[in-house]
N, CA, C and O atoms as a GROMACS GRO file, in nm:
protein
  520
    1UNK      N    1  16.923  12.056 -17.371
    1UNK     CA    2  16.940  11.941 -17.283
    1UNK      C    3  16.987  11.990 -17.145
    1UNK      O    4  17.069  12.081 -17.155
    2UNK      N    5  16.952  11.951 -17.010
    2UNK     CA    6  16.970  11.989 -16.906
    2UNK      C    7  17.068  11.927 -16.886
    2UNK      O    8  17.101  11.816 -16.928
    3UNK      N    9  17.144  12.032 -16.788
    3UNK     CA   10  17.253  11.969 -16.697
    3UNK      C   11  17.279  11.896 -16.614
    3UNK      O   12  17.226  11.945 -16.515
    4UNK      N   13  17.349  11.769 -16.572
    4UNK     CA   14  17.359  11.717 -16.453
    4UNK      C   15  17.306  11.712 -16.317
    4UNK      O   16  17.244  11.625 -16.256
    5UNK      N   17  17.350  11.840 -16.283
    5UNK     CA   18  17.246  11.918 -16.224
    5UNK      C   19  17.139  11.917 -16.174
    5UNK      O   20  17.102  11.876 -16.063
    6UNK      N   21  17.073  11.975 -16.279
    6UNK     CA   22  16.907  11.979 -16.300
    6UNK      C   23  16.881  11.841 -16.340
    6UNK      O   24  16.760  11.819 -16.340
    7UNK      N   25  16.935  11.765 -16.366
    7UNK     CA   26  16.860  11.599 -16.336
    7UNK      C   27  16.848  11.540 -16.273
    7UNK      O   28  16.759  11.456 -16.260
    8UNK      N   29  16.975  11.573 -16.184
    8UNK     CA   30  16.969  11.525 -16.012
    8UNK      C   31  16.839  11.566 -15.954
    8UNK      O   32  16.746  11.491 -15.923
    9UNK      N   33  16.846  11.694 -15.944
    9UNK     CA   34  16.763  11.802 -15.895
    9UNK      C   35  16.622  11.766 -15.904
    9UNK      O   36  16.544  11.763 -15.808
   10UNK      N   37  16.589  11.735 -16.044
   10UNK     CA   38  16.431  11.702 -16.056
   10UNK      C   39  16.391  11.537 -16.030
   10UNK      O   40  16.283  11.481 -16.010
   11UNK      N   41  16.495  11.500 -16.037
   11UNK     CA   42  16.473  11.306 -15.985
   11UNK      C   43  16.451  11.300 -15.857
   11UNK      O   44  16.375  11.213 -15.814
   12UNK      N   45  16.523  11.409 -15.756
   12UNK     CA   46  16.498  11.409 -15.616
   12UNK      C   47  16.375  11.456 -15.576
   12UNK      O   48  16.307  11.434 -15.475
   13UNK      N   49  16.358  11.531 -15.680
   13UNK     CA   50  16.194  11.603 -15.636
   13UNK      C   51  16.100  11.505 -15.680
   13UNK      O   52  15.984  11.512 -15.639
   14UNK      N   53  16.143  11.393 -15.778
   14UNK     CA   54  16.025  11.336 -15.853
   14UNK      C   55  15.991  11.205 -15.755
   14UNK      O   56  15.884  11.150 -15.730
   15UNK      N   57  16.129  11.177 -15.708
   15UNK     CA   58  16.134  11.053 -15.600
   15UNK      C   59  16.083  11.094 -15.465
   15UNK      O   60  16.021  11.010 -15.399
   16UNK      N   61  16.104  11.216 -15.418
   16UNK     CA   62  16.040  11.252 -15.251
   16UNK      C   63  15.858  11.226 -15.314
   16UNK      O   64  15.772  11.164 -15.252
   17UNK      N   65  15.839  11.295 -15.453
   17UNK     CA   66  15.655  11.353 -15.453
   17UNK      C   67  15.632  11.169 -15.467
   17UNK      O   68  15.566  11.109 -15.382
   18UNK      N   69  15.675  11.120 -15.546
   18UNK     CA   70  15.594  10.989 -15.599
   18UNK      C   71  15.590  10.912 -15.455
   18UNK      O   72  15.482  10.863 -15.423
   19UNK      N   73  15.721  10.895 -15.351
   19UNK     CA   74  15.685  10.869 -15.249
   19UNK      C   75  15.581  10.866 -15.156
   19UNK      O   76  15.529  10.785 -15.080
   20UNK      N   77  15.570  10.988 -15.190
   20UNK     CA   78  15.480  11.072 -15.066
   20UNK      C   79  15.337  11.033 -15.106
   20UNK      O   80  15.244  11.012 -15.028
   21UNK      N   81  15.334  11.024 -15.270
   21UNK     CA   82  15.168  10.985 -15.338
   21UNK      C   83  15.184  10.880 -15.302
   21UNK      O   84  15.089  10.840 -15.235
   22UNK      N   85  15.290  10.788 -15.317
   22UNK     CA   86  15.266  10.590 -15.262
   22UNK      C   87  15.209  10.574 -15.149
   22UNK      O   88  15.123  10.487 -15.137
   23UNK      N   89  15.249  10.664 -15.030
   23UNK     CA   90  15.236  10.663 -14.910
   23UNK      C   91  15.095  10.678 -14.836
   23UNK      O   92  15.030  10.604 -14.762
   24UNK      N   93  15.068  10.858 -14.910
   24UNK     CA   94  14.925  10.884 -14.895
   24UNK      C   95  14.763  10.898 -14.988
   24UNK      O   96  14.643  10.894 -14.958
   25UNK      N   97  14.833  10.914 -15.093
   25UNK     CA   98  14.711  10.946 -15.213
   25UNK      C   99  14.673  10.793 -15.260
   25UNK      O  100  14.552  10.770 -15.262
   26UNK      N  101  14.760  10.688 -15.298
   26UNK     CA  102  14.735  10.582 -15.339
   26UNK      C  103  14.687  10.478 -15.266
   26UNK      O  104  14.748  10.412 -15.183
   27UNK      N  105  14.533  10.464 -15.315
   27UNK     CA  106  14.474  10.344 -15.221
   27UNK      C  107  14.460  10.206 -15.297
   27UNK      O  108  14.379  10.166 -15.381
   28UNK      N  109  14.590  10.137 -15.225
   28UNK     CA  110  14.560  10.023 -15.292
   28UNK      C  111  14.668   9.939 -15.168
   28UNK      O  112  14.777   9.963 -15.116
   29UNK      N  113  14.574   9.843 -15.163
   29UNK     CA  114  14.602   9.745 -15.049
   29UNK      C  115  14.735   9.682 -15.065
   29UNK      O  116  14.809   9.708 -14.970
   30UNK      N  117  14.781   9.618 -15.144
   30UNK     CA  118  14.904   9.590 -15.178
   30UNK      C  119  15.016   9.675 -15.149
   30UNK      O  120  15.115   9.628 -15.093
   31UNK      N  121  15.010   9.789 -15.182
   31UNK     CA  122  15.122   9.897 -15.196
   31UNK      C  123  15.107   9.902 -15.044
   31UNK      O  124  15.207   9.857 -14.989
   32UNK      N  125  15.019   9.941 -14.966
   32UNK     CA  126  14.993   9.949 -14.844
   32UNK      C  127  15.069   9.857 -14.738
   32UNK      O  128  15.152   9.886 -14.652
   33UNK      N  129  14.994   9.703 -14.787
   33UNK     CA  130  15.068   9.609 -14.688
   33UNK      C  131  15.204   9.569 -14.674
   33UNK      O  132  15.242   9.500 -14.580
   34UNK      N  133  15.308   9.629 -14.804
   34UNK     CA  134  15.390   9.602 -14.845
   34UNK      C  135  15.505   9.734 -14.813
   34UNK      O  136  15.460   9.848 -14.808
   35UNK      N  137  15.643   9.713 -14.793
   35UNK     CA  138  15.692   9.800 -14.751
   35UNK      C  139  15.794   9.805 -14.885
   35UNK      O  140  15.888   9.729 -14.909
   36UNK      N  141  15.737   9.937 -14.976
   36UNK     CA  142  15.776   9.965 -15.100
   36UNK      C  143  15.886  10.112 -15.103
   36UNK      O  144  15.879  10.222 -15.047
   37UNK      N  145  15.974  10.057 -15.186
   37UNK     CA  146  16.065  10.185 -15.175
   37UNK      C  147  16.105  10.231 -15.280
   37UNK      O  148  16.131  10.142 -15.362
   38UNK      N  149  16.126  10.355 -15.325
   38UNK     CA  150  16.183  10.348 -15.482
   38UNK      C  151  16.326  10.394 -15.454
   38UNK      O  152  16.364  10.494 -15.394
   39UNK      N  153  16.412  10.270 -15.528
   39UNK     CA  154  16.573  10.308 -15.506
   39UNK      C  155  16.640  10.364 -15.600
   39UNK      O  156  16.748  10.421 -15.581
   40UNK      N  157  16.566  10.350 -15.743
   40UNK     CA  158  16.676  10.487 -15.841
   40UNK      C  159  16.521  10.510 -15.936
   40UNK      O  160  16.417  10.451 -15.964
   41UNK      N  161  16.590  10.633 -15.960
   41UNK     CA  162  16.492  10.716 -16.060
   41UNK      C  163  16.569  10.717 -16.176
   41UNK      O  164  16.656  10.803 -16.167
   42UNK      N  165  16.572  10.659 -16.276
   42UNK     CA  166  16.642  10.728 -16.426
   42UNK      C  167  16.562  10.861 -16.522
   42UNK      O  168  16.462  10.839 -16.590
   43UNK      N  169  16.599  10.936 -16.516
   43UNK     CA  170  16.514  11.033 -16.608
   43UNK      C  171  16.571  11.071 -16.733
   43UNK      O  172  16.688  11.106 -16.722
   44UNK      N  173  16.530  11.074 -16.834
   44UNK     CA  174  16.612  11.109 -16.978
   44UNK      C  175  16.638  11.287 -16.941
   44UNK      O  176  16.605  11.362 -16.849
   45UNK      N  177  16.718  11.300 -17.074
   45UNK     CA  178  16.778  11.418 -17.034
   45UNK      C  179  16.737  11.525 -17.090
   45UNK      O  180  16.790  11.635 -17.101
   46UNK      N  181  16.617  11.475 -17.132
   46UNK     CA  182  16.496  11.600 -17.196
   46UNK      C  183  16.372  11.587 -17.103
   46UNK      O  184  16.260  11.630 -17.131
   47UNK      N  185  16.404  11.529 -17.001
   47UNK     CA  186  16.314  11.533 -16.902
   47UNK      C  187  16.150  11.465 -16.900
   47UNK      O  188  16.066  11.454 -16.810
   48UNK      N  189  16.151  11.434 -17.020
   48UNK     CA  190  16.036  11.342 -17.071
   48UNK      C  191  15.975  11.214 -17.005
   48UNK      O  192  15.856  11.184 -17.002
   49UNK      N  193  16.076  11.148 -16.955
   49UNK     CA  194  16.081  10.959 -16.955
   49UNK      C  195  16.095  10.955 -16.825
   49UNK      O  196  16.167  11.035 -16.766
   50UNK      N  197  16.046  10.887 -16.782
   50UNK     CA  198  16.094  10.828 -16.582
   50UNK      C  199  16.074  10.732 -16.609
   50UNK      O  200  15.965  10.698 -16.656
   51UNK      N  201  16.197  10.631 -16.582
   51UNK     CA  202  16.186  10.470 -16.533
   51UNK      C  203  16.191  10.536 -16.348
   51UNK      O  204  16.252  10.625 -16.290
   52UNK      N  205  16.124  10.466 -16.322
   52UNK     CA  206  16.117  10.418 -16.156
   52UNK      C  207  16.118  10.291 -16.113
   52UNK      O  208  16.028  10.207 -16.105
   53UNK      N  209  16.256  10.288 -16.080
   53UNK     CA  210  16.287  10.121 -15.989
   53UNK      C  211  16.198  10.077 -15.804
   53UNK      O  212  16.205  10.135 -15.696
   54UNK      N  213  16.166  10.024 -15.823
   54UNK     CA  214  16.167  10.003 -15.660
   54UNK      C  215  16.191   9.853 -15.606
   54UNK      O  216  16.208   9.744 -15.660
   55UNK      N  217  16.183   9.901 -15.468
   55UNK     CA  218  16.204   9.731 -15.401
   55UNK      C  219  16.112   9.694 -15.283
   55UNK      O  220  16.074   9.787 -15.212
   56UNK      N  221  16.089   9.621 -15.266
   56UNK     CA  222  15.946   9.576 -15.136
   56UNK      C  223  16.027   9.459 -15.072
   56UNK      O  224  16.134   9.414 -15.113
   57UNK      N  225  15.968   9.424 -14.981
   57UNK     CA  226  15.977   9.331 -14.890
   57UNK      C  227  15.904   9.220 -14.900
   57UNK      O  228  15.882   9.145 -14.805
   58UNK      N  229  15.852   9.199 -15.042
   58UNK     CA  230  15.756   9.117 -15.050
   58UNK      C  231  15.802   8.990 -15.127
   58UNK      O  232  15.921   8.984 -15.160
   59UNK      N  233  15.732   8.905 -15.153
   59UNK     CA  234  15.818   8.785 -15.207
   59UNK      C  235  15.799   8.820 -15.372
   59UNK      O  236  15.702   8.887 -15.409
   60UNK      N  237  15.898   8.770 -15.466
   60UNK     CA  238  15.902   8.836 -15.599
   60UNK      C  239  15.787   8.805 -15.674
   60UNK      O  240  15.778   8.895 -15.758
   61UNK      N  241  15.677   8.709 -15.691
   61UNK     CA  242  15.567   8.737 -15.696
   61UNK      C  243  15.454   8.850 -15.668
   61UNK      O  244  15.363   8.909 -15.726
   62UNK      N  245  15.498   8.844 -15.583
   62UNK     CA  246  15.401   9.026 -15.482
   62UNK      C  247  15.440   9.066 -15.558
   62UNK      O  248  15.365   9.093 -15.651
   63UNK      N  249  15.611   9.103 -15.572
   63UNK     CA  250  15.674   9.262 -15.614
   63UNK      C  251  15.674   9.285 -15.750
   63UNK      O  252  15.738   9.380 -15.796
   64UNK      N  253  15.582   9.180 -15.849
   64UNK     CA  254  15.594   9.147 -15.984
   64UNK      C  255  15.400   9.204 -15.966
   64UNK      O  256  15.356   9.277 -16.055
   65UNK      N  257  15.328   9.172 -15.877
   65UNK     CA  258  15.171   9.207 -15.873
   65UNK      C  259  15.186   9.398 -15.857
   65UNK      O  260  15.136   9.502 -15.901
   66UNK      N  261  15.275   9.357 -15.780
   66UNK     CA  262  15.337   9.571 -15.666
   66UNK      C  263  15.334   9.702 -15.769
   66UNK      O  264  15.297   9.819 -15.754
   67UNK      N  265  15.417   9.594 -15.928
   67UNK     CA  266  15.483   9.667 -16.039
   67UNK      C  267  15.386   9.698 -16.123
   67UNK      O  268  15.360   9.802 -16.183
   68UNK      N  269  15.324   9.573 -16.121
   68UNK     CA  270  15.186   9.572 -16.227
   68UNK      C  271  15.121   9.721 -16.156
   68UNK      O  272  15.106   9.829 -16.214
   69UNK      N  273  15.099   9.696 -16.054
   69UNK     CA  274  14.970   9.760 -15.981
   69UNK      C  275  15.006   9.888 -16.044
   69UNK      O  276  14.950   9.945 -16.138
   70UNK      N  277  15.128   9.929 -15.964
   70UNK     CA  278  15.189  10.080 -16.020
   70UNK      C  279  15.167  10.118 -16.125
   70UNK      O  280  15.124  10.230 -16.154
   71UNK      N  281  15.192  10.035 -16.193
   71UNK     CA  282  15.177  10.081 -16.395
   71UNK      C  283  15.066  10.091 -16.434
   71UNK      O  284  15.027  10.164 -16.525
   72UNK      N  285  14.981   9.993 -16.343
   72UNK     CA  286  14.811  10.080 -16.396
   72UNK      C  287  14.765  10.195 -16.344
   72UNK      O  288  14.680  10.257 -16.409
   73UNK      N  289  14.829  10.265 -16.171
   73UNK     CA  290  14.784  10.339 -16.159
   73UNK      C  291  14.845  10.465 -16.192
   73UNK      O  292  14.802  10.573 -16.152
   74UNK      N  293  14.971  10.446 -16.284
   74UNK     CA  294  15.066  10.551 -16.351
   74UNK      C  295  15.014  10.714 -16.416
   74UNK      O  296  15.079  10.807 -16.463
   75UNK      N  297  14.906  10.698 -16.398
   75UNK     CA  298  14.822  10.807 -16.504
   75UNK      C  299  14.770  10.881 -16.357
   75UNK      O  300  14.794  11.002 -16.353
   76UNK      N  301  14.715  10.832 -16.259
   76UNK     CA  302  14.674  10.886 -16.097
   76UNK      C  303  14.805  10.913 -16.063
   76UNK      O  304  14.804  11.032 -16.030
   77UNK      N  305  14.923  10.869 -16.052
   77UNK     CA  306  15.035  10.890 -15.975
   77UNK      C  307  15.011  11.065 -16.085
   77UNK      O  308  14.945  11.163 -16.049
   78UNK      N  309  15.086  11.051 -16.212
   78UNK     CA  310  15.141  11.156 -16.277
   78UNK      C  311  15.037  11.256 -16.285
   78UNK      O  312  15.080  11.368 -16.310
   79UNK      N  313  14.942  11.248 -16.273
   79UNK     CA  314  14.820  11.353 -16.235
   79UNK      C  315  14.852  11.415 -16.129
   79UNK      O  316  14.845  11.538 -16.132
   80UNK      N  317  14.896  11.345 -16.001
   80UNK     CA  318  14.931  11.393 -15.856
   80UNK      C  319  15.009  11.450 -15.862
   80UNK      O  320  15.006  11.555 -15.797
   81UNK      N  321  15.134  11.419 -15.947
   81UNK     CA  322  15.297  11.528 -15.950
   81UNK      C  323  15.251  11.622 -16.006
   81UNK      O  324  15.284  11.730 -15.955
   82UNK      N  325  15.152  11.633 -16.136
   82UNK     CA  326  15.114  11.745 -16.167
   82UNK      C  327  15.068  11.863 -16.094
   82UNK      O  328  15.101  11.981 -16.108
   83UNK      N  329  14.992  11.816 -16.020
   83UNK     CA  330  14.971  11.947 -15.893
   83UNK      C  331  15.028  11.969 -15.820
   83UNK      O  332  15.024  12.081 -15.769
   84UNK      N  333  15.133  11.851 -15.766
   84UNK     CA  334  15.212  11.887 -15.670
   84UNK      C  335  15.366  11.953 -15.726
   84UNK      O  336  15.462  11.978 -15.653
   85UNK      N  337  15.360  11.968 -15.843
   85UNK     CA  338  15.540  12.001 -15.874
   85UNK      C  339  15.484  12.135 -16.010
   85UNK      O  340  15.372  12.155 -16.057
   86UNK      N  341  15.612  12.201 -16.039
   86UNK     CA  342  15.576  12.306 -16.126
   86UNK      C  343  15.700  12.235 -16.244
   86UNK      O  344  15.822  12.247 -16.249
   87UNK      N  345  15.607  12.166 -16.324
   87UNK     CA  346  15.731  12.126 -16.469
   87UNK      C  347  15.604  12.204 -16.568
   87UNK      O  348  15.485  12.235 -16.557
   88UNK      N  349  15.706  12.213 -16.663
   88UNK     CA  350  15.565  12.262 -16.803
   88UNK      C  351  15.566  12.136 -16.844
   88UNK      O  352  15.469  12.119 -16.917
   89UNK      N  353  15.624  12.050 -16.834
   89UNK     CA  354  15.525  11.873 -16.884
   89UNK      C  355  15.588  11.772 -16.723
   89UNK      O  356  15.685  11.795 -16.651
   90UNK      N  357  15.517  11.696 -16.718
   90UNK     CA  358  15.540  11.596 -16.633
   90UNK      C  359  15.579  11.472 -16.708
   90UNK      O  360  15.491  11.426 -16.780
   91UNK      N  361  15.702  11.407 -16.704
   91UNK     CA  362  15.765  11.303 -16.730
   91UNK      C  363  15.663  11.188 -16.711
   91UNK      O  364  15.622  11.146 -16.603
   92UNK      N  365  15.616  11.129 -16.880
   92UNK     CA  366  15.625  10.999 -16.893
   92UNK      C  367  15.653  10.898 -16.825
   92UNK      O  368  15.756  10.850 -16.872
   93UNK      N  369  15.607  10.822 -16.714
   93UNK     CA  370  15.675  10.742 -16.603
   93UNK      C  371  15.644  10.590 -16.623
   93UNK      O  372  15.542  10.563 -16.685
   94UNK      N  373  15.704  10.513 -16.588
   94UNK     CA  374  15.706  10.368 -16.579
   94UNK      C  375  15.796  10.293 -16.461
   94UNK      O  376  15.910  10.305 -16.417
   95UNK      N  377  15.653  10.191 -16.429
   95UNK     CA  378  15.745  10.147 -16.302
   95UNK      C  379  15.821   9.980 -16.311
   95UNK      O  380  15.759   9.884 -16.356
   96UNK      N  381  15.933   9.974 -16.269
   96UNK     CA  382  16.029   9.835 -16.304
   96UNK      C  383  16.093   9.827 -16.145
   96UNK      O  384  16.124   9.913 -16.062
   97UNK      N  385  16.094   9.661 -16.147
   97UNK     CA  386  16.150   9.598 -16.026
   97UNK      C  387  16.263   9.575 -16.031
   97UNK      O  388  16.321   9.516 -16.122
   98UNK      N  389  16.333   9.643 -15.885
   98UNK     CA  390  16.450   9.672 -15.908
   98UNK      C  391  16.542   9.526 -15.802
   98UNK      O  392  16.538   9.493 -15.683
   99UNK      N  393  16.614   9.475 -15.921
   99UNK     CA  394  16.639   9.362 -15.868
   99UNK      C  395  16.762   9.329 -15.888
   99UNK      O  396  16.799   9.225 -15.942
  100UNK      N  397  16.872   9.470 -15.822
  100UNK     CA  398  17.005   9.476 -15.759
  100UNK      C  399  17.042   9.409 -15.602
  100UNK      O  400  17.153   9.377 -15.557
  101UNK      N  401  16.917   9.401 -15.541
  101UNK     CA  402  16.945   9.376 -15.409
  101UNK      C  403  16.939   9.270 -15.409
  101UNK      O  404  17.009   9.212 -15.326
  102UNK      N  405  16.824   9.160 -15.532
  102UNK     CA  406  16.799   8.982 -15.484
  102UNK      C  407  16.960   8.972 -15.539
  102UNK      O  408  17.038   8.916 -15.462
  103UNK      N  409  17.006   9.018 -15.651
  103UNK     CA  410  17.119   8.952 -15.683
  103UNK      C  411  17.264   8.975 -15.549
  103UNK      O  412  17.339   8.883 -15.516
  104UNK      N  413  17.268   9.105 -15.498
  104UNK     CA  414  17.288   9.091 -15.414
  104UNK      C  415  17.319   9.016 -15.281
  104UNK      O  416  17.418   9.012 -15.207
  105UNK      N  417  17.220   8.968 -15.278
  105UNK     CA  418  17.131   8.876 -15.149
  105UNK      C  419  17.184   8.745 -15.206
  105UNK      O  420  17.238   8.655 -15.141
  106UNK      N  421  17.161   8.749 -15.332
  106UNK     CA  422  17.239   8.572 -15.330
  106UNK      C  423  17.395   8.559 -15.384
  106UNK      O  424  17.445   8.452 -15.420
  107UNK      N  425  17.475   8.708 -15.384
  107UNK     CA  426  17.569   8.674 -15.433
  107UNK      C  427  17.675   8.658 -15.261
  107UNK      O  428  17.790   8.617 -15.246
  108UNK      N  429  17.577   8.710 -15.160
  108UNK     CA  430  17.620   8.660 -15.047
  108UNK      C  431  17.628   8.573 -14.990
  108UNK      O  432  17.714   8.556 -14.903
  109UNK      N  433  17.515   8.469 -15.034
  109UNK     CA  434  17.459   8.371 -15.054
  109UNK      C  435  17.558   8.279 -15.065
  109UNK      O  436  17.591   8.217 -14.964
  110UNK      N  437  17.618   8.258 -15.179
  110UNK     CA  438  17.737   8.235 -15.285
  110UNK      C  439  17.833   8.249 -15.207
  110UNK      O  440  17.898   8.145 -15.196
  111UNK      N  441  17.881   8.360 -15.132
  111UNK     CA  442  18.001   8.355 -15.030
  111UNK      C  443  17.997   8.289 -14.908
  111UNK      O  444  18.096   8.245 -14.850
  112UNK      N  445  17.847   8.282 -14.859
  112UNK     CA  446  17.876   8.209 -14.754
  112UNK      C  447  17.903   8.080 -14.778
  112UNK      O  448  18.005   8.030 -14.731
  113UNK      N  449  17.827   8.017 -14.843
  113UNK     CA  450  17.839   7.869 -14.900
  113UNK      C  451  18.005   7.855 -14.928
  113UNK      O  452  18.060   7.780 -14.848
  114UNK      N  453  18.070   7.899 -15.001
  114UNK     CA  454  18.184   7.914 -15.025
  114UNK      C  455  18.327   7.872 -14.943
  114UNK      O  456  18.419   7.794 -14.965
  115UNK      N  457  18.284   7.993 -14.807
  115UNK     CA  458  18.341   8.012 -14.691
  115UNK      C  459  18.332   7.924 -14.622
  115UNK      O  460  18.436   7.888 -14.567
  116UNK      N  461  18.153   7.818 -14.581
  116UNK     CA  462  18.187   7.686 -14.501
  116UNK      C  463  18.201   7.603 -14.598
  116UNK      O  464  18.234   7.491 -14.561
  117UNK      N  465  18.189   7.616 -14.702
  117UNK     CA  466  18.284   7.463 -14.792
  117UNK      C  467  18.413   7.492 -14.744
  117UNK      O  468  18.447   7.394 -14.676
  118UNK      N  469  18.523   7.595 -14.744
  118UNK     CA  470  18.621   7.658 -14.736
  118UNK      C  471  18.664   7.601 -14.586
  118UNK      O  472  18.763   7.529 -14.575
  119UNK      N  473  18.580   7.638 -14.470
  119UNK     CA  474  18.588   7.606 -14.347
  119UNK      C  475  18.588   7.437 -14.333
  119UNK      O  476  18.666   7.384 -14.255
  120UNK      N  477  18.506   7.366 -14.405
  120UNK     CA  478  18.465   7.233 -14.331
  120UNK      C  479  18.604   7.190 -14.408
  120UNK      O  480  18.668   7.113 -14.337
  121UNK      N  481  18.666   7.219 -14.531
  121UNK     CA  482  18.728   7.142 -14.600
  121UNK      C  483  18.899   7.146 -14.529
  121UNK      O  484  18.986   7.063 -14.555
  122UNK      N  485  18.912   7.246 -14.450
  122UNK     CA  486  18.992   7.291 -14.349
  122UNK      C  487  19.026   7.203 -14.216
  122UNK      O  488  19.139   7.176 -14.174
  123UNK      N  489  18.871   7.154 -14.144
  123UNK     CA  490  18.845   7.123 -14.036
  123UNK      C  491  18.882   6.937 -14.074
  123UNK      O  492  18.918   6.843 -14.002
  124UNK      N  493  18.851   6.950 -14.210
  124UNK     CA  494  18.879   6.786 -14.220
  124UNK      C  495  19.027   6.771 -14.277
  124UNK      O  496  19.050   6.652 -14.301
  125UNK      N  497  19.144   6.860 -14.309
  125UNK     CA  498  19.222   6.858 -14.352
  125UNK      C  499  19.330   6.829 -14.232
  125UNK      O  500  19.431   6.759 -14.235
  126UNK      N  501  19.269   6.915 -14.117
  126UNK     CA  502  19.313   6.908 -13.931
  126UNK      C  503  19.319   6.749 -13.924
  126UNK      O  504  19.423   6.682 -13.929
  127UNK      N  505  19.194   6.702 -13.912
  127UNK     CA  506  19.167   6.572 -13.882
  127UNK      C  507  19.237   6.480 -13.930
  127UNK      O  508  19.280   6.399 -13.847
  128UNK      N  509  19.272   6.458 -14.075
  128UNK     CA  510  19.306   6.390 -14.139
  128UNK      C  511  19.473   6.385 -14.129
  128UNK      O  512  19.541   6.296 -14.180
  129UNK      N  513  19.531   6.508 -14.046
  129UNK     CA  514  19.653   6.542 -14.036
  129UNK      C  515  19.720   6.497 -13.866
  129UNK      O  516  19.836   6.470 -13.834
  130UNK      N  517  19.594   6.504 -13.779
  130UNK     CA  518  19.592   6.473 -13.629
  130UNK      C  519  19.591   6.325 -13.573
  130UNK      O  520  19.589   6.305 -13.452
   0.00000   0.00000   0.00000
């Protein structure tokens, strides 16, 4: 089983190449029009398995078509790392939408709402006191 290390090590290499294939080798209009990023790589620790998260700019429909797309063309991507990287096997890969940032996005959401309930309930507390 590899070390820490070497899992870092090969996730960074696996995340710059798959990039670089999203960017240039993969023709597909979607991935294209869409500004796709992959934000964590999980790799098992026999080096076998890649989950690949990413995130787009697209509305979660798109990024649910984005995921699909990826996973069919999963066999062209891992063909490409194959030439481009030196493993004696290339990791099993699968792609999943990574959806830390919508929760994110609305747990700010959640605070702002919060803050002008917080504010107005303030402004009428003035009033009611003036």
């Amino acid at each position: 089983m590899p070390n820490n290390f070497r899992l870092a090590k090969v996730s960074s290499l696996l995340k710059k190449e798959i990039t670089l294939i999203l960017q240039n080798d993969l023709e597909n209009d979607l991935i294209r029009d869409y500004f796709v990023n992959i934000s964590k790589i999980d790799l098992s620790g026999d080096l076998q398995h890649c989950k690949i998260y990413i995130t787009s700019t697209a509305k979660e429909t798109v990024r649910k078509e984005i995921v699909a797309n990826l996973n069919t063309a999963k066999s062209f991507i891992r063909n490409n790392l194959g030439k481009r990287i030196e493993m004696r096997r290339v990791p099993e890969i699968i792609f999943k939408e990574d959806i830390v940032l919508d929760k994110g996005l609305s747990v700010l959401k959640l605070l702002d709402e919060l803050k002008n309930k917080h504010q107005d309930k303030n402004y009428e507390d003035k009033d009611a006191n003036s």
